[in-house]
Every structure is written in structure tokens, then in C-alpha cells.
Steps between C-alpha positions, in 0.01 A plus 500: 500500500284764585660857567345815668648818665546506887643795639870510371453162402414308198316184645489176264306180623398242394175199526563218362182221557339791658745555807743759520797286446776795500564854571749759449568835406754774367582828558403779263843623518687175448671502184739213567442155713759520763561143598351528874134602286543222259522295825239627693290480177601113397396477891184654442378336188639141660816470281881432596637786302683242228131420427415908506747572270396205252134641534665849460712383195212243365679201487164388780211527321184624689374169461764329675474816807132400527580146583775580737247687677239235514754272580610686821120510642423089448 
């Protein structure tokens, strides 16, 4: 995922088979994920949050995100 700075906002998205396939973002200030964020965010990035928190914790491989994704748009 690509990051840049947006206002008070760190903005991450990212284009996978050159289409945005997922967007979200964090607050400069954040230092902890409350668990409404991590839902918006698993929202945001097309996740339930079980499957945010294995991307979050590894145990889904990027590999295995990118094929959810392209899964969801066929």
C-alpha cells in the first residue's frame, strides 16, 4: 500500500491490477486501534475484521489479500 499525508491524516491505498482496489487512512495522533477504527478500516480495505486482524497479525499473507480482492470484483 501506498501512504501519503492528507491533512491530519495518513492516507494508505492501494492498486492492485491497476485499479484502486482499497483505501484507508489513520490519524497522526492515533497511537492505539480502538476497535470502532479497526472496523471502519477492515471496512475500508474490504475485510471482516477476523480477516483484518489476520492481515494485521500476518497469519494472511499479502498474497492471499490480493486474491480476496480480485475475487470480490469477478
Amino acid at each position: 500500500m501506498a501512504s501519503c499525508t492528507e491533512t491530519q491524516h495518513r492516507v494508505f491505498r492501494l492498486w492492485l491490477d491497476g485499479e484502486l482496489a482499497a483505501r484507508t487512512y489513520i490519524s497522526h495522533g492515533e497511537r492505539e486501534l480502538s476497535a470502532f477504527h479497526a472496523a471502519q478500516m477492515a471496512k475500508q480495505v474490504q475485510l471482516s475484521k477476523e480477516q483484518f486482524f489476520d492481515a494485521v497479525n500476518c497469519p494472511l499473507s499479502q498474497e492471499e489479500y490480493y486474491d480476496l480482492l480480485r475475487a470480490r470484483r469477478e
